[in-house]
N, C-alpha and C positions, 0 to 999 in steps of 0.2 A: 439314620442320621449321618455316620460317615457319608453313605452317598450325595444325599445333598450339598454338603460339605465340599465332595468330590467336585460334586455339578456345577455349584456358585462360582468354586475357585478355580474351576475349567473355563466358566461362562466369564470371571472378571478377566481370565489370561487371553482370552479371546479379546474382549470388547482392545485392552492395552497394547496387543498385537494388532488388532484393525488402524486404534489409534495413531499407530506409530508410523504404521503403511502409510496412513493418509498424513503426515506431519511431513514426513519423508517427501512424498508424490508433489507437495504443496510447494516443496525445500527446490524441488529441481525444477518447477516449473519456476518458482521466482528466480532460477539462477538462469533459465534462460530468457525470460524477460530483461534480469540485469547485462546482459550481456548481448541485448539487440536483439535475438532472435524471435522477435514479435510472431511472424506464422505460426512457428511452434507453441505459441504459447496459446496464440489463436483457436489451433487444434486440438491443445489441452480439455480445452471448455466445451466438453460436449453435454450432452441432457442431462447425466450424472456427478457432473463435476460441484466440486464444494465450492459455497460460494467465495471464498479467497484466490482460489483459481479464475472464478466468471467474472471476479475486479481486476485480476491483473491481466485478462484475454481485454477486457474495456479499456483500460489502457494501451494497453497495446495497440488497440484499432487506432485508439485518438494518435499513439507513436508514429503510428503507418499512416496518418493524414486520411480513416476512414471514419469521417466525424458519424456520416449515419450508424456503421454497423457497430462505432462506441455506445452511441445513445442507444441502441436495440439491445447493448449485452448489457450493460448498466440498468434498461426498464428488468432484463430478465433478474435481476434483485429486487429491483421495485416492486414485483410482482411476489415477493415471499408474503408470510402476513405478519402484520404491522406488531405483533408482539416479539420480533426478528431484528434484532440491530442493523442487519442487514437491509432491510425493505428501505429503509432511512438513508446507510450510505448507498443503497444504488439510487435511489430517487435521488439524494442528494447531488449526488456524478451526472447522472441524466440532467437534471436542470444544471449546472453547472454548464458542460456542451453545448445546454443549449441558450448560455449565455442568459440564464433567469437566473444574477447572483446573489440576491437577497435571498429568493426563495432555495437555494442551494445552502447559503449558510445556518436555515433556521431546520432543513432535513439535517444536515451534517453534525447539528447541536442535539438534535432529538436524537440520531444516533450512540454518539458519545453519553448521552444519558438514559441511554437503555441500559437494561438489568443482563450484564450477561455482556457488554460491548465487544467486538474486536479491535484489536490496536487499530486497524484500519480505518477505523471510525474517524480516530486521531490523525490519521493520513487525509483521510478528505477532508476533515477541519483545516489544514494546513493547507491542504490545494485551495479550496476557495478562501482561506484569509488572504494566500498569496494574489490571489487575482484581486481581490480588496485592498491590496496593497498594504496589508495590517503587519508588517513585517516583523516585530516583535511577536505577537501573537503567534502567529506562523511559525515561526524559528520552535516558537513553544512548544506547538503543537508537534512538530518533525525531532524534537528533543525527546519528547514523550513517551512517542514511537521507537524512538532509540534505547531511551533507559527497561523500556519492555522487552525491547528487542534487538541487541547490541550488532547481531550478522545483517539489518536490514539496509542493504547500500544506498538503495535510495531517498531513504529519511537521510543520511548522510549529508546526500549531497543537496537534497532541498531546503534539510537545516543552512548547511553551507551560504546556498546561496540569499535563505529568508539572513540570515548574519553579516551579510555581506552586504547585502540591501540595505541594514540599521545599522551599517559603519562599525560592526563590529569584526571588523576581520581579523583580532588574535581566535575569534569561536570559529570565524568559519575555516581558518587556513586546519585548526583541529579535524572538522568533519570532511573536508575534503581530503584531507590527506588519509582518513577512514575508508572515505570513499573508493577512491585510487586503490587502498590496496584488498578492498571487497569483491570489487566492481572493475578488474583490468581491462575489459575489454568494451564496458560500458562503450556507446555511441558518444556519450559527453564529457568522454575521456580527455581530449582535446580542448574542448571549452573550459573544462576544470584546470587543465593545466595550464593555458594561457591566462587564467584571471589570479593563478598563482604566480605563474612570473611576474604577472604585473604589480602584485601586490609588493613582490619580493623585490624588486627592481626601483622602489621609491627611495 
């Protein structure tokens, strides 16, 4: 009896230690996504990469202006099976790309109402509300992701920008200024900080 004992609470120190690797793994691939280095993140995404990793290598393509090989890393979620939050936000991001934003918004909704969601689910609701131009909505959605997930820079600054879009810029000069100090060396470092002076300058 001790032994199994022994075994399960060997077997749960394992599974918490795996978990943690791969939390870790996922933590520095988004930090160099946040901070431009799209190749690296590229390279992240190989055959065994978790799917959090394989959506921010698809972004990253679409960053780098490589629309085909976002939609090829985005199907490779589509292609999980459909009991998978995931099969939903990459099908969702695939049509999305390819500019089908109806049928992007209704994968991105059966994501978020999967059993088991990733906040990411919430990120691509907010990508395509933002292209619908639902801007309240959006804001929502990139708030959502925030209060799950207070380090994520770029809900930050898409909040930002969905707030900034609905006139409301006492929220977004909040999330940008999250942003900035998440995200230093962010590519859209520069655009955040001129749409703050401008605000600030009225």
């Amino acid at each position: 009896m001790t032994f199994n004992r022994n075994f399960v609470s060997a077997a749960a120190a394992a599974v918490v230690l795996a978990t943690a690797a791969q939390a870790d793994a996922q933590n520095q691939v988004r930090k160099m996504f946040e901070s431009g280095q799209y190749q690296q993140v590229i390279e992240a995404a190989g055959p065994e990469a978790e799917p959090a990793v394989v959506y921010m290598a698809a972004l990253s393509q679409q960053k780098a202006g490589a629309g085909d090989q976002a939609v090829a890393a985005a199907r490779r979620l589509g292609e999980l099976p459909e009991d998978s939050a995931w099969h939903f936000v990459g099908q969702s991001l695939a049509q999305l790309l390819e500019d089908q934003v109806d049928a992007a918004a209704d994968s991105a909704r059966r994501a978020v109402d999967s059993p088991g969601a990733p906040i990411e689910a919430h990120y691509q609701l907010g990508l395509v509300q933002a292209r619908r131009q639902e801007w309240r909505e959006a804001a929502e959605s990139f708030d959502r992701v925030i209060e799950a997930d207070p380090s994520n820079a770029y809900a930050y600054y898409y909040a930002g920008l969905m707030h900034y879009r609905g006139n409301r810029t006492d929220l977004m000069a909040v999330r940008f200024e999250r942003f900035l100090k998440l995200a230093p060396e962010a590519p859209e470092r520069p655009e955040v900080m001129q749409i703050m002076r401008t605000i600030r300058g009225r």
